[in-house]
N, C-alpha and C positions, 0 to 999 in steps of 0.2 A: 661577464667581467673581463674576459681575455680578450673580448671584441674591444671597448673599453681602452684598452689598454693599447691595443694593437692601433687603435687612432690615435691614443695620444701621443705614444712614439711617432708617428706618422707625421702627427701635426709638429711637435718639437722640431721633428727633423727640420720639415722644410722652411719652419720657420727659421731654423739655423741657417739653412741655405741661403734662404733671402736676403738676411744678416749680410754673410759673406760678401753676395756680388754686390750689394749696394756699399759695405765697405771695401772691396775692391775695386771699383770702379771709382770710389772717390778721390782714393789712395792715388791711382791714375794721373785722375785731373788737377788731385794738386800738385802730385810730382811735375806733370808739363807744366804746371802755373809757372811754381818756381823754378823751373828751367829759363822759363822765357823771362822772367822777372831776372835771371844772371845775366843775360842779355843787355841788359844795360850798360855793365863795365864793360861789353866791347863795344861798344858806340864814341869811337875815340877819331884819332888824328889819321888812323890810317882807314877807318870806317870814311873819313871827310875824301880823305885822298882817293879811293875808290868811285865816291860819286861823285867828284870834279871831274877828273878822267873819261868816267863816260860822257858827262856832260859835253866836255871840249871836245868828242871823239869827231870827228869828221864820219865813221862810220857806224858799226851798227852792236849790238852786244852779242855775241854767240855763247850760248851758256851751255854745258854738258856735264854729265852727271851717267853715274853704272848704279843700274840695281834701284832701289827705295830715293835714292840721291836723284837718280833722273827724272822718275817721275815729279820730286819738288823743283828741279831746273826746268820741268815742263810749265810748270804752276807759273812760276818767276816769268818765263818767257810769258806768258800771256798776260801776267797783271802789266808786266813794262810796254807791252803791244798796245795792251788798251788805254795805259797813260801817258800815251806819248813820246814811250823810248822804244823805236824798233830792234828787235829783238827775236833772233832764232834758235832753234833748237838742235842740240848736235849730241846722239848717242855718242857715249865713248868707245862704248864698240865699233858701232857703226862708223866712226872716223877712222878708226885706223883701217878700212876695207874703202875708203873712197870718197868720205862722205867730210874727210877736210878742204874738200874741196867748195864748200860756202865758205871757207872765212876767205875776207877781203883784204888789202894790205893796212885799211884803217881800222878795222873792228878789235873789238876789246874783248878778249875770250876769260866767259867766267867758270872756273870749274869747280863745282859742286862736290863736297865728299866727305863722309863721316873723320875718316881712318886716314885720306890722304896716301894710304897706300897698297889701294888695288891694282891689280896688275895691268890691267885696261887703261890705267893712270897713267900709272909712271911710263908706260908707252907711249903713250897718248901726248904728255906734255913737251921730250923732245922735240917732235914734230910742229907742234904748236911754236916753239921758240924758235926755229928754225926759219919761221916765216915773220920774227920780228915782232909781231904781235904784244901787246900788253897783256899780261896775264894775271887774273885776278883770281885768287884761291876762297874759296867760300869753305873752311875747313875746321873740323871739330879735334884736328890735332895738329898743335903749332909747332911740334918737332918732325911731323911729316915730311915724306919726300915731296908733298904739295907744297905745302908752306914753307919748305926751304927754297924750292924753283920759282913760285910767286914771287912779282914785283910788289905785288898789293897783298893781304892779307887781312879777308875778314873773320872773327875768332867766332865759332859757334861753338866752343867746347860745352859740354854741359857734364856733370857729375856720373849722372846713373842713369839709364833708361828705366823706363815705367813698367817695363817687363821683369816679373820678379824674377827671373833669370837672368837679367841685366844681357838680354842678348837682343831681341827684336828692335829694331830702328823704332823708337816713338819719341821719347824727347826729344834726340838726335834729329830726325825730320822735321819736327815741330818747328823746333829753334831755327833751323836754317830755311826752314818756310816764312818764318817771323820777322825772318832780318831780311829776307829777298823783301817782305814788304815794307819794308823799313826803306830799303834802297830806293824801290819805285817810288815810295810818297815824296822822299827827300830827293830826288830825279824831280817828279811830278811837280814839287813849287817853285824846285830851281826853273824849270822849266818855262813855269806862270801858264802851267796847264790848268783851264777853267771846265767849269759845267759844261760853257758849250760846246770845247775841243773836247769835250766826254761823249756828247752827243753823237758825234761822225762819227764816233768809233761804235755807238749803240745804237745805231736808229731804228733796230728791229724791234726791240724793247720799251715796256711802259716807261723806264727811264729816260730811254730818248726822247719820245713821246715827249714827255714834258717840259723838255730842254730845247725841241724843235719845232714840235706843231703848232701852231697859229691861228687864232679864232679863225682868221679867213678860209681856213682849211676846212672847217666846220660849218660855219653859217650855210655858205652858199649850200650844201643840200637839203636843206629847212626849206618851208614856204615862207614869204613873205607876209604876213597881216599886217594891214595898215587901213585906217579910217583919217578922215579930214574930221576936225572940231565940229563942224555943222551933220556931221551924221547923224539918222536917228536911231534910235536905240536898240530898232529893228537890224538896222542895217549892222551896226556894232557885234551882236551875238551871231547874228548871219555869218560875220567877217572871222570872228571869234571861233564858231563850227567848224568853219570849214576850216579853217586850215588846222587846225589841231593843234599850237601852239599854246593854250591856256592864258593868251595874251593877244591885244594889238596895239600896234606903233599909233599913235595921234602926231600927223604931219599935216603942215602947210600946205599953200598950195606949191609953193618950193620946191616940195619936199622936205622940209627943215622937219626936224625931232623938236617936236612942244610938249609931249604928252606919255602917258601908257596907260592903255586898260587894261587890268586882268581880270580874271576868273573873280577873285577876290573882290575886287571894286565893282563889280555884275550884284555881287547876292548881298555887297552893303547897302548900294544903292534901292534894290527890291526891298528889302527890309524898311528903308525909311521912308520910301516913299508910296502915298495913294496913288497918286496920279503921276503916271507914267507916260503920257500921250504923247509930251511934250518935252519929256528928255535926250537933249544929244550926248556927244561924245565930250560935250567940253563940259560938260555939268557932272563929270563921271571920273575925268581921265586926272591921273596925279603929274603936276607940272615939272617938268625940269627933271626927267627920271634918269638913274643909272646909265649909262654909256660907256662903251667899249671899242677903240679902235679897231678894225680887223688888222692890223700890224703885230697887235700885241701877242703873247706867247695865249695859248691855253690856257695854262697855269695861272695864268694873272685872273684870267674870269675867274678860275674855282677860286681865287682870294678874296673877290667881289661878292660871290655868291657866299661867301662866308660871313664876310664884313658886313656886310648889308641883309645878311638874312633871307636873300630872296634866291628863286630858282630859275629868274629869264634876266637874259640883258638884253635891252637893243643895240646893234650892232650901227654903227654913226664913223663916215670921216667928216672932216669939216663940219661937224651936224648933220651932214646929209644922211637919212635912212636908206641902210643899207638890208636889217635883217632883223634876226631873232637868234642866239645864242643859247640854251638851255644845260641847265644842270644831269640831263641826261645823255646829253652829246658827250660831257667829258666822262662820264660811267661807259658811254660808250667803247668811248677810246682808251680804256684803264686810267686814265690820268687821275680817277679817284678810286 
């Protein structure tokens, strides 16, 4: 009876506990919801003024930040690097020991800060003005010594942090990690920064990958299979073996693209037919097949190979047969 008892306390317990951090944790994510959802009223005239500014800047954005705040001006510096606003990084520490020595005479210095008035600040920003510089406060207190020294002024203020002690940097961070992305996108279409100016900046990436790689990048390590119309049907699964492709091109004598056999049209045609003796490749092959410049992106095949349901293209300029393209080459390359 007391064993009993001792697990059902046991179990209460921790189902109590479980309780707790799944509503703790909730309690979290909605307080950052609606922090970033107050975000919105500061999306105003001086929000516009700050990204014009860098826009017209002749130079570069240097963004600095102490504490939890640097780290999100690290963040900001890299999404603006990768969208096409050059953009460096400057401890506030670290500046006052030597390290203001990256701002340029046209760069726009943005400085990142819950409070506005840490001591690393407010040291930091004479120096900063001293050199002329625009200075743009990304600050969660608008009576700060930040926001009183800022030309610009963008508001992260938020109510409460998520920390039931209302001490630990989380909404705080969130918010002004929300609005650095806000800045980039709106930078980013002033910009008329596209996919493919996304690409240079990721070419290591299956993202780039699909923004930059080129059927022609592809094909050519493939074998070629190809048979003429008058092949015989020997000759066709010979051509078909060997190259391992599941497929062959049916060309002129040109070279022109008139044809395709696949794997599939091999085991229709066995099925329907006794006699075999007598079958070429033009009694086999389906006319006027799929084509694919090698100009085109990757990506445009694996649309093809969607739209059409199939898993080869032949690769054709001018009609000329060039290749064979496969739905595994782009598995390959991650691009699916």
């Amino acid at each position: 009876m007391f064993a009993y008892k001792g697990w059902l306390l046991k179990f209460i317990f921790a189902f109590l506990m479980n309780s707790s951090i799944i509503s703790s944790a909730k309690k979290a994510i909605q307080s950052e919801a609606n922090s970033v959802a107050g975000l919105l009223d500061f999306i105003n005239a001086d929000f516009e003024k700050a990204v014009q500014t860098i826009h017209h800047s002749k130079g570069r954005v240097v963004i600095s930040g102490i504490g939890k705040s640097a780290i999100v001006a690290q963040k900001i510096v890299a999404t603006l690097n990768s969208t096409g606003t050059p953009a460096l990084f400057m401890h506030a520490a670290d500046a006052i020991h030597g390290d203001l020595g990256m701002i340029q005479k046209d760069d726009v210095v943005v400085v990142v800060s819950k409070s506005g008035e840490s001591p690393e600040i407010k040291m930091l920003i004479p120096l900063i003005k001293n050199f002329n510089n625009t200075l743009i406060g990304i600050v969660g207190n608008t009576e700060s010594f930040l926001a009183k020294e800022s030309v610009i002024i963008i508001n992260t203020t938020v109510k409460e942090e998520a920390c039931p002690n209302n001490l630990a940097p989380t909404n705080s961070t969130t918010a002004q990690m929300v609005m650095g992305d806000a800045l980039a996108i709106a930078l980013m279409e002033l910009n008329g920064f596209n996919g493919y100016d996304f690409a240079k900046y990721h070419p290591g990436g299956n993202l780039g990958k699909r923004l930059y790689l080129r059927v022609e990048d592809l094909y050519k390590h493939n074998p070629k299979p190809k048979v003429v119309l008058s092949a015989t049907l020997r000759e066709v699964i010979v051509e078909i073996t060997e190259k391992r492709m599941g497929v062959a091109a049916v060309a002129d004598n040109d070279n022109a693209v008139v044809g395709i056999i696949t794997d599939g049209d091999l085991r229709r045609m066995l099925e329907k037919s006794d006699n075999i003796s007598s079958i070429t490749a033009k009694d086999i092959c389906s006319f006027n097949p799929k084509t694919i410049d090698p100009a085109e992106l990757a990506v445009n095949a694996l649309t093809a190979f969607r739209k059409y349901d199939i898993s080869q293209l032949i690769v054709a300029e001018n009609n000329q047969y060039l290749g064979i393209i496969t739905i595994h080459d782009l598995v390959r390359e991650g691009i699916i």
